[in-house]
Structure formats: structure tokens, C-alpha cells
py3Dmol code that shows the C-alpha trace and the ligand (Angstrom):
import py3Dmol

protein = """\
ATOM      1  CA  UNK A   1     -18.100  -3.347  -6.228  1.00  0.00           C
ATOM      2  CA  UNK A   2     -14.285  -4.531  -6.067  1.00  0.00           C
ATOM      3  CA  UNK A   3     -11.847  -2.242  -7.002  1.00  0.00           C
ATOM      4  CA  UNK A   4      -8.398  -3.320  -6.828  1.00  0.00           C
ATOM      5  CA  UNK A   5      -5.426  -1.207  -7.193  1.00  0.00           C
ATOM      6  CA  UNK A   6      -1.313  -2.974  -7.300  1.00  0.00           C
ATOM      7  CA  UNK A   7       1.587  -0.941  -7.963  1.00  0.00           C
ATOM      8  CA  UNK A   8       5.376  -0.700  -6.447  1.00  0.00           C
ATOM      9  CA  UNK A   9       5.866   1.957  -3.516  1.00  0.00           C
ATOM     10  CA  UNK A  10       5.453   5.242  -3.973  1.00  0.00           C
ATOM     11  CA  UNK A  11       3.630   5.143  -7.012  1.00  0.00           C
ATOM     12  CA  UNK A  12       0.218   7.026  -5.950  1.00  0.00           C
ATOM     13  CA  UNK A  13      -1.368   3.930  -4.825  1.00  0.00           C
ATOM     14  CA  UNK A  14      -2.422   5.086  -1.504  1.00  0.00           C
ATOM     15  CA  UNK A  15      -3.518   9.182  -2.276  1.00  0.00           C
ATOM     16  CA  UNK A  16      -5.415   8.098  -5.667  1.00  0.00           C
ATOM     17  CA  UNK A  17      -6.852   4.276  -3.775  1.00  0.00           C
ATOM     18  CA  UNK A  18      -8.333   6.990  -0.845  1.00  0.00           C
ATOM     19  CA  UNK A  19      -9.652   9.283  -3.331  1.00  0.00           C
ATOM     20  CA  UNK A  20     -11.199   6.944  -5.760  1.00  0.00           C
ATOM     21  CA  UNK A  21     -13.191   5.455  -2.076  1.00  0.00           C
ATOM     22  CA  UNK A  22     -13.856   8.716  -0.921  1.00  0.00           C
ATOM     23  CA  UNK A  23     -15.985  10.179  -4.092  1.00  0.00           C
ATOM     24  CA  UNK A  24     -17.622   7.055  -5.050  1.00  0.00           C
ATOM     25  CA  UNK A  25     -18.388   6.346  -1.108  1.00  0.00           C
ATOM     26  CA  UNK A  26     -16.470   3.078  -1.199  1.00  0.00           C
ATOM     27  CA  UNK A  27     -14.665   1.560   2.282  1.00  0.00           C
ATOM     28  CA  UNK A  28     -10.904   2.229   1.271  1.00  0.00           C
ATOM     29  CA  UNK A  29      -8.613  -1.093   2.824  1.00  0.00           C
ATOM     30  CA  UNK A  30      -4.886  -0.419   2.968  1.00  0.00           C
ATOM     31  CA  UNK A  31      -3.175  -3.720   2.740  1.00  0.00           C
ATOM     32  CA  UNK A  32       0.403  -2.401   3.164  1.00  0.00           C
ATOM     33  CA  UNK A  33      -0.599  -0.916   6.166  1.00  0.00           C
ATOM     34  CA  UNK A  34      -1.344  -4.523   7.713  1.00  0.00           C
ATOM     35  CA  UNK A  35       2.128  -5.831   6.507  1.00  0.00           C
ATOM     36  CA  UNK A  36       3.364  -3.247   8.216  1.00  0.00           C
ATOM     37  CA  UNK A  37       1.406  -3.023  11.336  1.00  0.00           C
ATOM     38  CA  UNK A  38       2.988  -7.224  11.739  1.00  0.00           C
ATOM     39  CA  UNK A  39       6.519  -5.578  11.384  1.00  0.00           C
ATOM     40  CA  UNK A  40       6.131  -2.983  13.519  1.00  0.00           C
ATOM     41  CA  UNK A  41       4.560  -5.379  16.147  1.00  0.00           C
ATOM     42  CA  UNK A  42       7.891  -8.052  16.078  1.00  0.00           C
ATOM     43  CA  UNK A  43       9.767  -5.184  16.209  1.00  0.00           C
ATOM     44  CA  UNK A  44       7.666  -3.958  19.304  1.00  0.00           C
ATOM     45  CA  UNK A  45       7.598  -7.206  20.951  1.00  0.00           C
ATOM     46  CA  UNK A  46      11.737  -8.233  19.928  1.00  0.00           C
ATOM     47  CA  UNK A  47      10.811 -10.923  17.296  1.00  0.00           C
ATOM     48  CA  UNK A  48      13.462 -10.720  14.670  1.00  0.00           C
ATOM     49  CA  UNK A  49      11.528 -10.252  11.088  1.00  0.00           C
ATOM     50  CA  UNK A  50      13.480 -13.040   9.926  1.00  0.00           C
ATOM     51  CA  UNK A  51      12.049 -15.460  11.990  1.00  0.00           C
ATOM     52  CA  UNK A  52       9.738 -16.604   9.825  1.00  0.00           C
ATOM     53  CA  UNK A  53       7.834 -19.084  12.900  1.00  0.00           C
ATOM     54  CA  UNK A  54       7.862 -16.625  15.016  1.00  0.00           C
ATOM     55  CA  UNK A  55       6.993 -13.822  12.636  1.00  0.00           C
ATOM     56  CA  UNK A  56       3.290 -16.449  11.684  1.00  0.00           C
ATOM     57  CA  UNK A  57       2.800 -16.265  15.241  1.00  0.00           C
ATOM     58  CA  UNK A  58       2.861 -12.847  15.801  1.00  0.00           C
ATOM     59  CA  UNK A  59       0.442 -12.557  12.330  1.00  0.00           C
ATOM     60  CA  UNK A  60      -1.942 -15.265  13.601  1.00  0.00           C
ATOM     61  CA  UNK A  61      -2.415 -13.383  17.302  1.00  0.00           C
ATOM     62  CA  UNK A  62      -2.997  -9.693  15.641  1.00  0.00           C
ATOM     63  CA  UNK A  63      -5.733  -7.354  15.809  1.00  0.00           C
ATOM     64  CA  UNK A  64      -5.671  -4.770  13.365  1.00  0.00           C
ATOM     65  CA  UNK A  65      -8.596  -2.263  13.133  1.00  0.00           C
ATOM     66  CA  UNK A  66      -8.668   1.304  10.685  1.00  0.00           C
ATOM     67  CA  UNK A  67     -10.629   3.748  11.780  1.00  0.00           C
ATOM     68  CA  UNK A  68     -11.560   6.851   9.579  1.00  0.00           C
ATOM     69  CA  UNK A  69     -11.936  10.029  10.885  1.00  0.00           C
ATOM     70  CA  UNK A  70     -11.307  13.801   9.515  1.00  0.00           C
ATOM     71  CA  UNK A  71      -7.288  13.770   9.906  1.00  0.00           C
ATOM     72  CA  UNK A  72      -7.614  10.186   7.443  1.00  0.00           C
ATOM     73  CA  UNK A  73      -7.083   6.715   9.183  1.00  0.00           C
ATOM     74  CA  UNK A  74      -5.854   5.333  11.977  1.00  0.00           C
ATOM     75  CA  UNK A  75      -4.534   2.027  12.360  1.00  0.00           C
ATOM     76  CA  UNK A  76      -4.380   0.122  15.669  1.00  0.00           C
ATOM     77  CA  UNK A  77      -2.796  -2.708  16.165  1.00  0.00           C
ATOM     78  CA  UNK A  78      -3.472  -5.092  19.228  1.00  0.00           C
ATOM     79  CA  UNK A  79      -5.148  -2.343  20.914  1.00  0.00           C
ATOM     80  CA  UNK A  80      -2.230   0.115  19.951  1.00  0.00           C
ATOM     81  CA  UNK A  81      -2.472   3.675  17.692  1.00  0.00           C
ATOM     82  CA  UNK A  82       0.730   2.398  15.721  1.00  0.00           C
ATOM     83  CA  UNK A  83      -0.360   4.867  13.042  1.00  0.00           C
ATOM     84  CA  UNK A  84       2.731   6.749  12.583  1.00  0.00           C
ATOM     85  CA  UNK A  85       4.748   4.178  14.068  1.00  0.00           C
ATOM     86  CA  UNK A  86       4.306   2.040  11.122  1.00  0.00           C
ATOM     87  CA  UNK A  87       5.855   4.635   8.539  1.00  0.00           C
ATOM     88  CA  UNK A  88       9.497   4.663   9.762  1.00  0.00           C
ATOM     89  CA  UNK A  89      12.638   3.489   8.457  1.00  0.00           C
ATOM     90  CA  UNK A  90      13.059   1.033  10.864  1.00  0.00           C
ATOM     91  CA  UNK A  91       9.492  -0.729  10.102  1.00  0.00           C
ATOM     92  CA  UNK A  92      10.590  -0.496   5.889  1.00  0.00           C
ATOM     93  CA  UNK A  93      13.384  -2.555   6.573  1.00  0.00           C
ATOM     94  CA  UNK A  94      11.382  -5.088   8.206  1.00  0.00           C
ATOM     95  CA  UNK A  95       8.229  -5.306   6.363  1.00  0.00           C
ATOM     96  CA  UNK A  96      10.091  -7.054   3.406  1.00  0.00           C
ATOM     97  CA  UNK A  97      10.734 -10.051   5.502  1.00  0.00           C
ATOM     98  CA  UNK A  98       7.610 -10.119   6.877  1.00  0.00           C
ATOM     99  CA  UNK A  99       5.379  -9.378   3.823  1.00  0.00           C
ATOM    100  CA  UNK A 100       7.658 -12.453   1.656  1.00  0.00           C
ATOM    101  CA  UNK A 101       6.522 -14.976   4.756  1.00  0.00           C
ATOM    102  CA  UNK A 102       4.102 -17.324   3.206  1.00  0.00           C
ATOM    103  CA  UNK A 103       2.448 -17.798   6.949  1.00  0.00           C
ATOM    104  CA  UNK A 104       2.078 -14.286   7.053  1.00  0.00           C
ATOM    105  CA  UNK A 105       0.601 -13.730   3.363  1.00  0.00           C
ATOM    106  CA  UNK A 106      -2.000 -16.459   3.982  1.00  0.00           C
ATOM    107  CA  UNK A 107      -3.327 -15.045   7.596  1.00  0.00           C
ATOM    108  CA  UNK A 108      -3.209 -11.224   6.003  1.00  0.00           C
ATOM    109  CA  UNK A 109      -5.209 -12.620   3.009  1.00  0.00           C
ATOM    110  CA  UNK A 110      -8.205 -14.147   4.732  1.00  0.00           C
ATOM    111  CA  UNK A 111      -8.425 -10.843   6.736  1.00  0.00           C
ATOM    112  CA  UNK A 112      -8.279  -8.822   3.405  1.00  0.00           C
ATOM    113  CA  UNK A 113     -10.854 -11.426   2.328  1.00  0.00           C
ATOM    114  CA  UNK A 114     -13.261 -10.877   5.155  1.00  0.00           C
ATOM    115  CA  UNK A 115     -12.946  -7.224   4.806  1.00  0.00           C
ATOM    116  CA  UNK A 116     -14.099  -7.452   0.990  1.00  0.00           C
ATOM    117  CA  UNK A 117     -17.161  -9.967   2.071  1.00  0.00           C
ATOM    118  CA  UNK A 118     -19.483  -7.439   1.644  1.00  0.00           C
ATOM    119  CA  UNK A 119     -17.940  -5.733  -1.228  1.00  0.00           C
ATOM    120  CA  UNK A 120     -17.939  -1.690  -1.624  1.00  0.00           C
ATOM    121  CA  UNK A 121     -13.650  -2.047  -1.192  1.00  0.00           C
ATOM    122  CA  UNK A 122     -10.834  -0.082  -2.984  1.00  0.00           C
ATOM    123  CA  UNK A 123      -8.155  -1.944  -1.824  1.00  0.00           C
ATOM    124  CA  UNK A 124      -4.794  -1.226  -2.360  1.00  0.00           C
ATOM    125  CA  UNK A 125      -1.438  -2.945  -2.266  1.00  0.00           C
ATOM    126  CA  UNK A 126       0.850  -5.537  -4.209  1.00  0.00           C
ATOM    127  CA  UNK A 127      -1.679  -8.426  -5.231  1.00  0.00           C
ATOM    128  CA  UNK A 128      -5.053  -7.320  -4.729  1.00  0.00           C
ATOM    129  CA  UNK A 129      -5.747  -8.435  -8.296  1.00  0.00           C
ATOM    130  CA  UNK A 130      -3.510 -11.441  -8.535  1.00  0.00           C
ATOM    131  CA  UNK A 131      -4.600 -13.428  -4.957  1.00  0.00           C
ATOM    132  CA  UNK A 132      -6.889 -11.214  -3.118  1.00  0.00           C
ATOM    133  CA  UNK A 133      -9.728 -10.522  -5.148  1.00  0.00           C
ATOM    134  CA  UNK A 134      -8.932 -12.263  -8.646  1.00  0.00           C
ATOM    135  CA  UNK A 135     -12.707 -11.154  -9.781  1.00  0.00           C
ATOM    136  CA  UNK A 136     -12.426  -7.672  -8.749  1.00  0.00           C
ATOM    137  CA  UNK A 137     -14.363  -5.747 -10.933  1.00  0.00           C
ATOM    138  CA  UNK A 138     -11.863  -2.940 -11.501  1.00  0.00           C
ATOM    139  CA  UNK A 139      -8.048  -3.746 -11.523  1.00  0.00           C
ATOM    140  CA  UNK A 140      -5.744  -1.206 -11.793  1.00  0.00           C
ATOM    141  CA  UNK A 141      -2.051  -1.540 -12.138  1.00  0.00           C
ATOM    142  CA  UNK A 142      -0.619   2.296 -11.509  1.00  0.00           C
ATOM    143  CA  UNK A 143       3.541   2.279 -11.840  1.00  0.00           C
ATOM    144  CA  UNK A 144       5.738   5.247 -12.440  1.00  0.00           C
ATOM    145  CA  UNK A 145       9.487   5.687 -13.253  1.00  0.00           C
ATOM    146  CA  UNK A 146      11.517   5.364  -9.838  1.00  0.00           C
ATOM    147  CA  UNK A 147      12.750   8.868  -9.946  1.00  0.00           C
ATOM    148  CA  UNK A 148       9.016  10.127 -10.243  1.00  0.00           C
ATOM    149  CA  UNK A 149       7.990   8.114  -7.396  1.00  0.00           C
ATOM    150  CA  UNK A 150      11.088   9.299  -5.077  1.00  0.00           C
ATOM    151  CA  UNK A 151      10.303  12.810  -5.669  1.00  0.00           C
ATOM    152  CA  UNK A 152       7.191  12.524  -5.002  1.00  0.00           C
ATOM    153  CA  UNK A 153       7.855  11.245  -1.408  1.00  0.00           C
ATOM    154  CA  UNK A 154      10.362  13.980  -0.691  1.00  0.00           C
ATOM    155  CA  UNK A 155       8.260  16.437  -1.312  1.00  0.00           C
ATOM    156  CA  UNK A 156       5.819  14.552   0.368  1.00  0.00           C
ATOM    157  CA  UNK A 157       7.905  14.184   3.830  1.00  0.00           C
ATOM    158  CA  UNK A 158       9.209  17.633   3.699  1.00  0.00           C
ATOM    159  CA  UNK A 159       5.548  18.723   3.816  1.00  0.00           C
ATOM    160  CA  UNK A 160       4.996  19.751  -0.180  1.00  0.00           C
ATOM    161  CA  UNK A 161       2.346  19.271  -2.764  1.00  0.00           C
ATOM    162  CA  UNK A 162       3.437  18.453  -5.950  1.00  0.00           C
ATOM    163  CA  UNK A 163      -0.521  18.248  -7.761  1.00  0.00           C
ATOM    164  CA  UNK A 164      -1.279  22.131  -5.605  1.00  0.00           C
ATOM    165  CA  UNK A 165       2.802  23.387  -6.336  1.00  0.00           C
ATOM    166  CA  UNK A 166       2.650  23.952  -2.662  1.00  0.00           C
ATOM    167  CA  UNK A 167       6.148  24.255  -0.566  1.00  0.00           C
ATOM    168  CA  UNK A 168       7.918  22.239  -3.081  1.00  0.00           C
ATOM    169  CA  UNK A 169      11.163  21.753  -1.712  1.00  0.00           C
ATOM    170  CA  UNK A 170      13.447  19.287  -2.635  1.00  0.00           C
ATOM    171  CA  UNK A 171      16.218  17.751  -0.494  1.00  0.00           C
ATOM    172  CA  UNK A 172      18.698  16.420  -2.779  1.00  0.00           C
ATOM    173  CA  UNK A 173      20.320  13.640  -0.269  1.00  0.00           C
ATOM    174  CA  UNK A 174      16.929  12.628   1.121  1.00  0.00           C
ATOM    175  CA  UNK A 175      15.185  11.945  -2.283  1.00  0.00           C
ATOM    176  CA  UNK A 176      18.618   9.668  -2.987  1.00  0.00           C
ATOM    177  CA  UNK A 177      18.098   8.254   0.248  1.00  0.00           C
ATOM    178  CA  UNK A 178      14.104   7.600  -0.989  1.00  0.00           C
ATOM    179  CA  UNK A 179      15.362   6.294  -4.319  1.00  0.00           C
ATOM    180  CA  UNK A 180      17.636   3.278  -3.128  1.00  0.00           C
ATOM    181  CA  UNK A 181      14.441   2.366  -0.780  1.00  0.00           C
ATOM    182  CA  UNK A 182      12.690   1.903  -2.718  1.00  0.00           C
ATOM    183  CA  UNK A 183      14.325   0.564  -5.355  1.00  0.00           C
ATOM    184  CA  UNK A 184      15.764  -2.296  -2.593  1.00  0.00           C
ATOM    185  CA  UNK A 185      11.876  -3.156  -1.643  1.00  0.00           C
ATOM    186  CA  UNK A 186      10.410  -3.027  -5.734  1.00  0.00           C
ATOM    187  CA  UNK A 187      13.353  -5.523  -6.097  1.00  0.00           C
ATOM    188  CA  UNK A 188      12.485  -8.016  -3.209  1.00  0.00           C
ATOM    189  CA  UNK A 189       8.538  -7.496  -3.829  1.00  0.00           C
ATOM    190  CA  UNK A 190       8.671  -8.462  -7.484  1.00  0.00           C
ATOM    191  CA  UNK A 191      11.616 -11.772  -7.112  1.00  0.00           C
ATOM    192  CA  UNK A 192       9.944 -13.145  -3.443  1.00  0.00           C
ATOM    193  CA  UNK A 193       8.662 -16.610  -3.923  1.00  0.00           C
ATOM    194  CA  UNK A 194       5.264 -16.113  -2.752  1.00  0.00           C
ATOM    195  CA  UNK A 195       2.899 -13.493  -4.231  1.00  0.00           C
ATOM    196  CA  UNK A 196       5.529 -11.553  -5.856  1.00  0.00           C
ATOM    197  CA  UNK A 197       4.242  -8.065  -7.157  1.00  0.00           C
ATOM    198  CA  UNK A 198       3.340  -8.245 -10.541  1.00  0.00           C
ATOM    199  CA  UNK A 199      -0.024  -6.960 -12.709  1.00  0.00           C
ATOM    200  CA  UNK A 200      -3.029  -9.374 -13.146  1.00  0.00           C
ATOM    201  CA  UNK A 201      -3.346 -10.164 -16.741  1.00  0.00           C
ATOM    202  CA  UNK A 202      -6.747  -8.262 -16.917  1.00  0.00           C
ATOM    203  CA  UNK A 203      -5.324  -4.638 -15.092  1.00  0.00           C
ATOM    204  CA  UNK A 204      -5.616  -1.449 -16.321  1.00  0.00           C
ATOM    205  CA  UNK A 205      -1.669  -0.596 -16.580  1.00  0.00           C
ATOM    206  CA  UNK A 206      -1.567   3.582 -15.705  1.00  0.00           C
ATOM    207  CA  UNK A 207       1.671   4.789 -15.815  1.00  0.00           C
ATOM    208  CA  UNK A 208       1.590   8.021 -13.472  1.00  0.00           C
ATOM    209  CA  UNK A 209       5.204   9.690 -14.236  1.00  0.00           C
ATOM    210  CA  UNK A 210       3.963  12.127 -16.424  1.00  0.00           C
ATOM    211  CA  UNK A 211       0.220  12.233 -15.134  1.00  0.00           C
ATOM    212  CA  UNK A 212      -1.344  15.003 -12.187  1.00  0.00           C
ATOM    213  CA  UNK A 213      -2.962  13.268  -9.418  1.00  0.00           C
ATOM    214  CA  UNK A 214      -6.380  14.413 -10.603  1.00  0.00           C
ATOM    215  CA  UNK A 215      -5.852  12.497 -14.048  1.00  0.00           C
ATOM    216  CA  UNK A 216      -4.859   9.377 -12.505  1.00  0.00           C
ATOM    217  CA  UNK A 217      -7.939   9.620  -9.988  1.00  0.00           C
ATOM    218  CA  UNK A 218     -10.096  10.686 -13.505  1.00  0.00           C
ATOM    219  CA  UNK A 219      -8.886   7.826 -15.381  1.00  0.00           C
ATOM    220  CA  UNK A 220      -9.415   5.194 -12.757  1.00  0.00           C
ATOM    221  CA  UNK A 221     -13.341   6.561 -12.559  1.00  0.00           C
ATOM    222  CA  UNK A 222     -13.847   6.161 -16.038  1.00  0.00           C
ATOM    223  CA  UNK A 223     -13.220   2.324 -15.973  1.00  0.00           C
ATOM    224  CA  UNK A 224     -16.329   1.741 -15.077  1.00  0.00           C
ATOM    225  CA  UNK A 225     -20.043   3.505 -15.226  1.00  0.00           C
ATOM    226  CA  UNK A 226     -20.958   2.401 -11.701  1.00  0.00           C
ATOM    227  CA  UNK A 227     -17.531   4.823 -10.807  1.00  0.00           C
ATOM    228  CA  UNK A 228     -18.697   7.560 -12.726  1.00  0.00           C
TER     229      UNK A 228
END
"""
ligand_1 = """\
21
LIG
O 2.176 -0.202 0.259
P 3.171 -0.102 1.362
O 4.457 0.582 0.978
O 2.608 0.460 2.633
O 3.545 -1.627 1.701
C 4.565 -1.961 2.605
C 5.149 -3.316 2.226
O 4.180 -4.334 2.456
C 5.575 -3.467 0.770
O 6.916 -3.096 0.554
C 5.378 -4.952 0.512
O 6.537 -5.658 0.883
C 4.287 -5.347 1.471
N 2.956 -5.551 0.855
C 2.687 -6.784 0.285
N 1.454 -7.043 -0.216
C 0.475 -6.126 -0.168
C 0.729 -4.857 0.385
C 2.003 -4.594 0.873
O 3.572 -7.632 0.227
N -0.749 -6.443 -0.639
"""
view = py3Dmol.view(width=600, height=400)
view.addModel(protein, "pdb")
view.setStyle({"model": 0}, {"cartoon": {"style": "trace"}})
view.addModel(ligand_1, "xyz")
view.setStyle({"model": 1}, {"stick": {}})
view.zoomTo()
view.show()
């Protein structure tokens, strides 16, 4: 069982991609996370992310490894716990490079390959349908309107719940902040030459602006009786 799961940032991806592996016992495979754990390492090691041969070199030598435990997963890369690490500002402005570097796409790829050898994957990212697993036997395509998805992630970093109501507080400057993000990184995902984010002809499109968490997760499940 394949289940693949594209969509711009912020859009749910990640929550609803965990949630879907958790309840159907599924090995959950964060694909952004491994863009990002090659940014984070050139940035580490001085490479400058626009150094696209040294940039495959740095992608060709990695060792990336999850590891699930109660507080969610960790990521290590080359030995490293670069799980927060990969989340900051700095590492955003990188990871567009990096993730548009054809060398980079292709070594990522056969890892995400490898890691769906012996099926039982939710993987999640930009073209997990398209290139990763084009016979995936679920694809979803989850989007939302840019505003949803950057209040969502303030609430998220100031430490609110939107689906529980929970400490919803919303700073005005840093959800403006959130917006141009990620407007500047839906923009160079979906016009970079190689693998540019787009649906697979066969995805379920599930537009999330107007839908609770638990919907999204509910309507994901339904696609397919060995979900249920
Ligand atoms: O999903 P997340 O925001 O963690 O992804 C970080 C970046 O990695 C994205 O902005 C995108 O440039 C890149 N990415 C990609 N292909 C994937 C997953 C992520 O190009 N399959």
C-alpha cells in the first residue's frame, strides 16, 4: 500500500500524511524533510545552496535516518539530530535551491524509492505522485487558499490549535511574514525546471481551506477500503 500525498507548504500535508500512517499503521516518509536536511547540511558545512556541484556532492555523501518515537520524529542527518535545525528561516531560504537541483532530485528520489520498496508508505511532499511513486495506490493532492495555510502556521508557531480552538493567537506581522514565504517557495516549486509541483492527473484534489483537520484525515481514509 502506496499512499501518496503533494500539496504546496503549509497546506496540512505533514499533520494529516502522519495521521493517515498512524491509524492505518503505515511507515509515514517525509520527503521535505530530506530536502531540507541537504540545505541545512551546505549550510552547516559553508556550501553555498547555489552551487549546484557542490550542493550533488553534499546530496550524494548524506545519511539521513527518521526515527519515531512518542514526541514524533527525529531526523538525523550524517550522524546529526538536525531535527529542529531544519525548520528555520535560514534553511527555507535555502531549500529552494537545493530542492530545484536536478543532482539533488535524482539522489533524494532513489532514497524515497528504497524507502517505498517494501510498500506500507504515506509519503508526503511535492511529487510523490508525479516521479516518486507514479503507481501509488492512493494520490492525494490537498491545497488550500494561501491565507488559510499562513494562519494556520501562526497559530501553529505561536503554540495554538486551530482543529482543538486551543491558544489561538494570532500575530498579525508574523502571519504576513508566513504569507510572503510561502507564497515566494509555491512560486519557485511550481515554475522550477525539474519536478515542478503540480497534481498527478489521477489525484484526489482536497481543498482544505474550509475543511477541519479531522475531515481532511476522514476523506483521505475513505479513498480506499484497505484505509478504512
Ligand atoms: O514540505 P516541506 O515544506 O518540508 O518542503 C521543503 C521544501 O522542499 C519545499 O519548499 C520544496 O522546495 C522541497 N520539496 C521538494 N520535493 C518534495 C518535498 C519537498 O522539492 N518531494
Amino acid at each position: 500500500m502506496i499512499v501518496a500525498i503533494d500539496g504546496p507548504s503549509g497546506s496540512g500535508k505533514s499533520s494529516v500524511a502522519r495521521e493517515v500512517a498512524r491509524r492505518c499503521g503505515l511507515t509515514y516518509l517525509d520527503t521535505g524533510a530530506m530536502y531540507r536536511s541537504v540545505a541545512f547540511t551546505c549550510l552547516d558545512g559553508g556550501v553555498d545552496p547555489e552551487d549546484a556541484e557542490a550542493v550533488a556532492r553534499v546530496a550524494r555523501e548524506i545519511d539521513i535516518e527518521f526515527q519515531t518515537d512518542e514526541g514524533g520524529q527525529r531526523v538525523r542527518a550524517n550522524g546529526k539530530d538536525v531535527t529542529s535545525q531544519i525548520r528555520t528561516p535560514e534553511v527555507e531560504l535555502a531549500v529552494s535551491p537545493v530542492s530545484a537541483n536536478p543532482a539533488v532530485r535524482e539522489v533524494m528520489v532513489a532514497l524515497q524509492r528504497r524507502a517505498g520498496e517494501r510498500g506500507d508508505v504515506v509519503a508526503e511532499g511535492r511529487d510523490i505522485g508525479t516521479v516518486v511513486f507514479p503507481a501509488a495506490d492512493v494520490k492525494v493532492f490537498l491545497s488550500a487558499s494561501p491565507e488559510a495555510r499562513a494562519r494556520r502556521r501562526a497559530v501553529q508557531r505561536g503554540g495554538g490549535n486551530l482543529a482543538t480552538g486551543e491558544n489561538v493567537v494570532v500575530d498579525e506581522a508574523a502571519e504576513k511574514a508566513i504569507l510572503a514565504d510561502l507564497v515566494r517557495r509555491d512560486e519557485y516549486d511550481s515554475t522550477r525546471e525539474a519536478s515542478p509541483l503540480r497534481p498527478a492527473e489521477d489525484a484526489v484534489r482536497i481543498d482544505s481551506s474550509d475543511l477541519s483537520f479531522e475531515q481532511v484525515v476522514a476523506t483521505i481514509l475513505a479513498l480506499s477500503p484497505e484505509l478504512a
